[in-house]
N, C-alpha and C positions, 0 to 999 in steps of 0.2 A: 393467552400468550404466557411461557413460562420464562419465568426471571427471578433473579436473585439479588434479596434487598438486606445486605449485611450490616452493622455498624451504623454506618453512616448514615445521614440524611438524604444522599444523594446518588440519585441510580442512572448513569450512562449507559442505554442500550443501541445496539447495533441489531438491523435487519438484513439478511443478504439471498439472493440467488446464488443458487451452486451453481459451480462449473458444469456446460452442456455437456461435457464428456467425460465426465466422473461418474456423474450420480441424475437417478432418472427424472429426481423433483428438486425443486428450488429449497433454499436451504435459508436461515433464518438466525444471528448472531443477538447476543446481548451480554454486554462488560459488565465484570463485576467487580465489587471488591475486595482487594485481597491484602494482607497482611505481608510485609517482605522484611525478611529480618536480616540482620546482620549488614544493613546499610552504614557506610561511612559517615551519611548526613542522612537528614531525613526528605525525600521526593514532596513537595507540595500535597496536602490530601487531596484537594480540589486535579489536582493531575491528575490520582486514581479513581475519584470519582465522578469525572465526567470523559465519558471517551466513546472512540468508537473502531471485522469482516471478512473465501475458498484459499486454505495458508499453505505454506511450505514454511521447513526448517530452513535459518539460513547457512549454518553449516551443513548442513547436510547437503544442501546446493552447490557449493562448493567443491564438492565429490564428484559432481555431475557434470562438472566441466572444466576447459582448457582453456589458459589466457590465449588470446590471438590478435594478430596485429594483419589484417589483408590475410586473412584464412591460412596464415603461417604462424606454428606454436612459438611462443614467446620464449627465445633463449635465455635460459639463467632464471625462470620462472619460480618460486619458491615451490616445494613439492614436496607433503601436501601443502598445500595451499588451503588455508585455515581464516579464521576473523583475524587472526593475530595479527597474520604476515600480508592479507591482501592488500596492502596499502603502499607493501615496497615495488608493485606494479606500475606506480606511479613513475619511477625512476627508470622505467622500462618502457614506454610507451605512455603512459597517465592515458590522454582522453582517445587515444586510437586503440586503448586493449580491450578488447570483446570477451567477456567471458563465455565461450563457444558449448553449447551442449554435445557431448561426447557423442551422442548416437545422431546429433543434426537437430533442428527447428522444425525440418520436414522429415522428421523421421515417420517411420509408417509400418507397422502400428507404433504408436506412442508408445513410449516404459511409462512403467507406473509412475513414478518420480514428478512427470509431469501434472498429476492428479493434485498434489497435498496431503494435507490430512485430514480427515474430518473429523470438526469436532466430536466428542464423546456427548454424555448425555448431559454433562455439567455444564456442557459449551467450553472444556478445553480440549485443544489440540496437543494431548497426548504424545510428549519426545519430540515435541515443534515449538523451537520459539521462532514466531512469525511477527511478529510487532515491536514497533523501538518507541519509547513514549519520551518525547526531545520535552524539556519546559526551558523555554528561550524567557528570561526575566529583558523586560522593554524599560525598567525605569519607569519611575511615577507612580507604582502599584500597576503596572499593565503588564499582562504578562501571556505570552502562547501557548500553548501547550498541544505540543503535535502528536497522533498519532497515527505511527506509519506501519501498512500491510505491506508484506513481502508474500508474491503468489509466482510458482517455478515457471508458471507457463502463462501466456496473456492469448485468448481466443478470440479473433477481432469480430466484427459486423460481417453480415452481410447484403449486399444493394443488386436488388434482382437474382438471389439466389448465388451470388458471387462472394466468396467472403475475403477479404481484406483485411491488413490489421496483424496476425498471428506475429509472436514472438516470444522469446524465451526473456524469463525475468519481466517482474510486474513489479513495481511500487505504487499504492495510491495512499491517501491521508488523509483523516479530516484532522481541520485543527481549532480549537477553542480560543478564544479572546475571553480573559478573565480580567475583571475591574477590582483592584484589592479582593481576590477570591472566589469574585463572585461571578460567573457567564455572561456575557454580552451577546456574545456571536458566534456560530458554528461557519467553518469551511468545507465545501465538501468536493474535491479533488474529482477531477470527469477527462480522463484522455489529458489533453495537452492545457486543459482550464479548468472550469469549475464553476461553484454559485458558494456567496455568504448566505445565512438569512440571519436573524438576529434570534436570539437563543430562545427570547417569547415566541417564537415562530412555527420553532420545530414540533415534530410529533415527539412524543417522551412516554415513556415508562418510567413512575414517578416525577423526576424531576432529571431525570437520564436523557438526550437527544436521542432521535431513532436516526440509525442510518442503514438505506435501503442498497443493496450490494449488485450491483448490475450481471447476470449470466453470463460469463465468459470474459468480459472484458474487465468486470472487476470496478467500474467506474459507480462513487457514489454518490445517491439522490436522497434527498428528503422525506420523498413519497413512492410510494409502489406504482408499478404501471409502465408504460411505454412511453420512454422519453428522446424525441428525434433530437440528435447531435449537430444536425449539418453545419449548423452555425453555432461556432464554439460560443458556449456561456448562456446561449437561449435556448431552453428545452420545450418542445413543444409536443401534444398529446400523440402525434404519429408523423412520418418522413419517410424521405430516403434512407436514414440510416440513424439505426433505433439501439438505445441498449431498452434492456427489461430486468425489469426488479420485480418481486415477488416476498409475501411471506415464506419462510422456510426455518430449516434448521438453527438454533444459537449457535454463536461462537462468542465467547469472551475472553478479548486478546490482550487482556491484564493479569490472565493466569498464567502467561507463558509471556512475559516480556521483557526487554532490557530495557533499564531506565537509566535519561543521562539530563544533566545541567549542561545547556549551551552557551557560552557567551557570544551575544553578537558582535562586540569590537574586538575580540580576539579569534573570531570563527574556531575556538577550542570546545571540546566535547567531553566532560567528566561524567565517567561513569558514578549512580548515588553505590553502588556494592561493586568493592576494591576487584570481585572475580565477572565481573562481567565484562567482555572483550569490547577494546571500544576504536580499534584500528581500523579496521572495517569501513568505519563512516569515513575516511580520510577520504576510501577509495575512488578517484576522481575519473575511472570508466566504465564501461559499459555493465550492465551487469546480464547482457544476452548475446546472440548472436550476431553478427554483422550481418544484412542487409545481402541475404542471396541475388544472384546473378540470373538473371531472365530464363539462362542456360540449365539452373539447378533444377533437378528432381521437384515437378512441384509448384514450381515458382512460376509466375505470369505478374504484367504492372496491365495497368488500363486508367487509360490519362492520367498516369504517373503515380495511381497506389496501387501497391505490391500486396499479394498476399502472405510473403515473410516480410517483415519489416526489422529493423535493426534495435536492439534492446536499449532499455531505460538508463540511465544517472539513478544514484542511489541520493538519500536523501539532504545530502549535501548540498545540494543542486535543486533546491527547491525552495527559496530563498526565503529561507528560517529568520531573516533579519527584516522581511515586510513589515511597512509602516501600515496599509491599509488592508483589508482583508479580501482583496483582489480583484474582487466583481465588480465587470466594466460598468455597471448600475443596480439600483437597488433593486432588490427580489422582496416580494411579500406571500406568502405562503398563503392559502385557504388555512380557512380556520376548520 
């Protein structure tokens, strides 16, 4: 496995599957770290050193679509519509604005845009910042440290050959629990839940967590292999409806990231460098398409899920101010 162990003592790797309709083999992430200069304050090291996966630019995203409220453009919409200004959306609709992809959800063939980037050979994504690394401080020496993937397009499961799930704009996240400094607990964000394990648990590249990047959906695991969803927060070795992980390609989403100090009694977000845009994160709607109609090009439900589904909350809405690390029960990982 190739990785890169700078400075530091401490090496946070990512593993991922590439997207089924990008690229023809599963693809393979690991964070590294990097040096950022001209910060206002200085980010936590233990932020840049432990972290963790198929990216899109998020400006660039932005290019590719239209605010929409009920698949009608949003009057007085700022344009272009940037990091800067996404947030004055709020005053326009807030949690009904869809940012709608310009050629559709079901567009056929896909643009490229919906692919990403792929990493280079360093493991960065080259003219794509795709990751926001939040360090929420909790008081007492306890502190979070998130780190969030933005992927343009989300490719859902399929259950008997049927696939379910697609939509525009992806967020997922793992987030670290540190104890003055030092790891307790990794998160790792799966669809609408997830699993903790405790940081002795995970697999590592040096003393780095590995996180495995699910094909299409983006959702991440601990371990490689096929993990059935049906029952959110219990993964089990096969199901009705599986993501898959794989070794693959690195990516390391700390060569290309904005980094911000959260406060959670003031839900405020500073960016650590005066030029990184930090409006964006206000943005309290959708960040894909709205939820096509049975009628649409494309579209079909079967006992009520749809194969477009209506896009994510950006990471605002992910509730950066948790006291516990989520998991409705412990997990213990194979050794």
């Amino acid at each position: 496995m190739v990785y890169t162990q700078l400075s530091f003592n401490f090496i946070f790797a990512l593993l991922l599957c590439q997207h089924a309709f990008s690229m023809p083999l599963p693809f393979r992430l690991v964070a590294d770290i990097v040096g950022i200069e001209e910060r206002q304050s200085a980010i936590p090291d233990y932020a840049i050193t432990y972290e963790t996966h198929f990216p899109a630019d998020l400006a660039a995203h932005l290019t590719h679509v239209t605010p929409e409220i009920n698949f009608t453009t949003v009057a007085d919409a700022p344009s272009p519509l940037t990091l800067d200004n996404l947030n004055n959306l709020n005053s326009l609709g807030g949690t009904n604005v869809y940012l709608t992809a310009k050629e559709g959800v079901n567009a056929n063939p896909q643009p490229s845009w919906f692919n990403g980037v792929v990493p280079d050979s360093s493991g960065k994504t080259q003219g794509a910042t795709s990751c926001a690394i939040i360090v929420a401080d909790k008081g007492n020496g306890e502190t979070d440290v998130f780190y969030f993937y933005f992927y343009a397009f989300d490719q859902g499961n399929k259950v008997l050959g049927i696939e379910f799930g697609d939509h525009i704009g992806d967020w997922e996240h793992n987030m670290i629990r540190f104890q003055n400094g030092v790891p307790q607990s990794v998160w790792y964000s799966q669809h609408s839940n997830g699993e903790a394990f405790t940081y002795n648990a995970t697999q590592k590249v040096g003393v780095r967590p590995v996180t495995y990047v699910a094909r299409g959906t983006h959702a991440n695991y601990a371990i490689p292999g096929t993990h059935d969803h049906t029952i959110p927060g219990l993964n089990l070795p096969e199901g009705p409806l599986e993501d898959y992980t794989s070794q693959g390609a690195l990516w390391d989403p700390t060569l290309n990231a904005y980094e911000f100090a959260y406060s959670v009694a003031a839900n405020t977000f500073t960016p650590y460098t005066s030029s990184t845009p930090v409006n964006w994160l206000y943005f309290n709607g959708q960040w894909g398409d709205q939820q096509l109609p049975n009628s649409a090009q494309g579209q079909y439900e079967v006992f009520g899920e749809a194969r477009y589904v209506g896009g994510p909350t950006g990471p605002d809405d992910k509730d950066l101010g948790r006291t516990e690390q989520r998991a409705p029960r412990p997990y213990v990982m194979d050794a």
